[in-house]
C-alpha positions in Angstrom: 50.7 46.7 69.8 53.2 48.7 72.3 54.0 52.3 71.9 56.5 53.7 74.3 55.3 57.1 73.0 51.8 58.3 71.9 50.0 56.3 69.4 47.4 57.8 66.7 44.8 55.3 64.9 42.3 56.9 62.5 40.3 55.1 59.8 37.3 55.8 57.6 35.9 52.0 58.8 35.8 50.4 62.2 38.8 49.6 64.6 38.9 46.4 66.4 41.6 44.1 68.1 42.0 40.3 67.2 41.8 37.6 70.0 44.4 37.8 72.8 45.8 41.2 71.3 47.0 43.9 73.6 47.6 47.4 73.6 49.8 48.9 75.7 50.3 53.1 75.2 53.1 55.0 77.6 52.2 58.0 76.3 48.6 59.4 75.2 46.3 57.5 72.6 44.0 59.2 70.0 41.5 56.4 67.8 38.9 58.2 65.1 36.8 56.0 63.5 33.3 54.3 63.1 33.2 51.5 65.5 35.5 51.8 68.3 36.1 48.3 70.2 38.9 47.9 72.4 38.1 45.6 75.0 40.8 42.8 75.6 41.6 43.2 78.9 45.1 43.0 78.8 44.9 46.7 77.3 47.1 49.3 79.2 46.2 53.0 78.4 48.5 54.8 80.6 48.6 58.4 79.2 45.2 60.3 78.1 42.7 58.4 75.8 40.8 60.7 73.1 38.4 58.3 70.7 35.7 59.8 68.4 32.9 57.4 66.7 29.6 56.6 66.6 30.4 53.5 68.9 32.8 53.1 71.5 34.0 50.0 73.4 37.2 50.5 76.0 38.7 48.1 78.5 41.7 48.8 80.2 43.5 46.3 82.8 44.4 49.1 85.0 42.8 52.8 85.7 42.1 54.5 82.4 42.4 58.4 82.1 39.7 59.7 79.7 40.5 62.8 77.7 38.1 63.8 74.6 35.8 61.8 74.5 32.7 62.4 71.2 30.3 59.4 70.6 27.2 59.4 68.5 25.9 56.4 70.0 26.5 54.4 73.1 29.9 54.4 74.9 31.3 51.6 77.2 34.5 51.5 79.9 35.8 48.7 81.5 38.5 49.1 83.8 39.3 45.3 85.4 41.5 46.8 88.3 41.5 50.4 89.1 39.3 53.8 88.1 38.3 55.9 85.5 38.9 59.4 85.7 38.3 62.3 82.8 41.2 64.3 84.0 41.3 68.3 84.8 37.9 70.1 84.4 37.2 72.6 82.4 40.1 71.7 80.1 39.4 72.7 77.1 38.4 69.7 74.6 38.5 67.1 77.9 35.0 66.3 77.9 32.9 63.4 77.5 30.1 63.9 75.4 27.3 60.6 74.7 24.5 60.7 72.4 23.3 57.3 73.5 24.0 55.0 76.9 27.2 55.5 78.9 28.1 52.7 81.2 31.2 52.6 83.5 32.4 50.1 85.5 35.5 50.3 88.0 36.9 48.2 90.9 37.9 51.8 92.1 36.7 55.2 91.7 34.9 56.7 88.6 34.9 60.4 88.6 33.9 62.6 85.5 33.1 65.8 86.6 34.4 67.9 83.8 32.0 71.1 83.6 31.3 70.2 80.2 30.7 66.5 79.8 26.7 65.8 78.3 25.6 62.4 78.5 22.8 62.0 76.2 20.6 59.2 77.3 21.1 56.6 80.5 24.1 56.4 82.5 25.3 53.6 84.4 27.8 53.3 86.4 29.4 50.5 89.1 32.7 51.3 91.6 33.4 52.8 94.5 33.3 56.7 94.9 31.2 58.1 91.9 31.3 61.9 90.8 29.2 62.8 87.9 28.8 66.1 86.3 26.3 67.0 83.1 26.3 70.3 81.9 22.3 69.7 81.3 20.4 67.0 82.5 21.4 63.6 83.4 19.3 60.2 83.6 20.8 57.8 85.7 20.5 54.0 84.9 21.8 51.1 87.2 24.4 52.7 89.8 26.5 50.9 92.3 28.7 52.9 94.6 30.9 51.3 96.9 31.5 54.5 99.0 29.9 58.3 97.9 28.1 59.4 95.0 27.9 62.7 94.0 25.8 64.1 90.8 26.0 67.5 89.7 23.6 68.6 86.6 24.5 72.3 86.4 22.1 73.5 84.0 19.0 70.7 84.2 17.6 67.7 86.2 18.6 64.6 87.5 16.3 61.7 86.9 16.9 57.7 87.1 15.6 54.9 84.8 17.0 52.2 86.9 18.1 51.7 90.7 20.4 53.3 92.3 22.1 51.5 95.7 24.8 53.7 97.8 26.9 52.9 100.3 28.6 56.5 101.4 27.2 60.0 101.7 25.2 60.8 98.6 24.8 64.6 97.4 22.2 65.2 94.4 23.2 68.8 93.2 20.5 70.3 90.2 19.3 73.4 88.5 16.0 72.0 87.9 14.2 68.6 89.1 15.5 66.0 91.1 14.0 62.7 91.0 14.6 59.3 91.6 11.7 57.1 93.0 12.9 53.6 91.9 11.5 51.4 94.3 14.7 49.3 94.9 16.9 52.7 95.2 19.0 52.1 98.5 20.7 55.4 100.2 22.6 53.9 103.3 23.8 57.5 104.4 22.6 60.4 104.4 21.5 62.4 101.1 21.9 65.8 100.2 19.5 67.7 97.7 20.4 71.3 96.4 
């Protein structure tokens, strides 16, 4: 499928691509429905991407923009050569908001600092310069950062369930507890705690 415009998909059922399909959206792209997997990795989002379901699955050959993003379960983004970004905080339906697992993985940067994204469970993330914001508390999984990470829970705690390794300058920013005492955590730089 190629849309030189916007493209809309909603369904009652699941949306899924056949083998060796492609999508490939100039303009912004909106899917609502149950099961949400998009992950042939010739897929080109190039304007906003919106999805709503209880499962989401995106893969984009270059960086992907995220725009309003509501999952009741776990959510997945694959970009094979570029980042992920969630665009302008503080927009006004731009968040990101994850009842179950959220994993990212980048070549480049992932940043989704939106005041109001809420991951609900684990996040996991692998690039180069991370930036994640929760407006509560946020429980970090596996993270690889190629460069600085930077978490932000404005209104809870930071915690991890998995390891986290860092390259760059790391700053841990919470309203309550911070703590992350995996054993194979790795901080090459320095760390800041507020």
């Amino acid at each position: 499928v190629s849309a030189t415009g916007d493209l809309e998909i909603s369904a009652s059922g699941d949306v899924s691509q056949t083998q060796f399909s492609s999508l490939v959206v100039a303009g912004d792209a909106t899917v609502t429905a149950n099961v949400i997997t998009l992950e042939n990795v010739l897929n080109d989002f190039q304007g906003v991407v919106n999805a709503s379901g209880s499962a989401v699955v995106l893969t984009d050959a270059n960086s992907i923009n995220l725009g309003d993003i509501d999952v009741a379960g776990d959510l997945a983004v694959d970009v094979l050569s570029g980042a992920i970004d969630d665009g302008v905080s503080g927009v006004a339906g731009q968040d990101i908001n994850v009842v179950g697992s959220a994993t990212f993985s980048a070549t480049d940067a992932i940043r989704l600092d939106d005041t109001s994204n809420d991951f609900g469970a684990v996040v996991n993330a692998v690039g180069t310069d991370l930036s994640l914001r929760d407006a509560n508390d946020i429980t970090l999984g596996t993270v690889f950062a190629d460069g600085g990470f930077t978490v932000v829970a404005s209104a809870g705690k930071i915690t991890g369930s998995g390891y986290v390794q860092v390259t760059g300058q790391t700053v841990l920013q919470a309203a309550g507890e911070i703590s992350l005492v995996n054993a194979l955590n790795g901080f090459v730089q320095s760390v800041d705690v507020s």
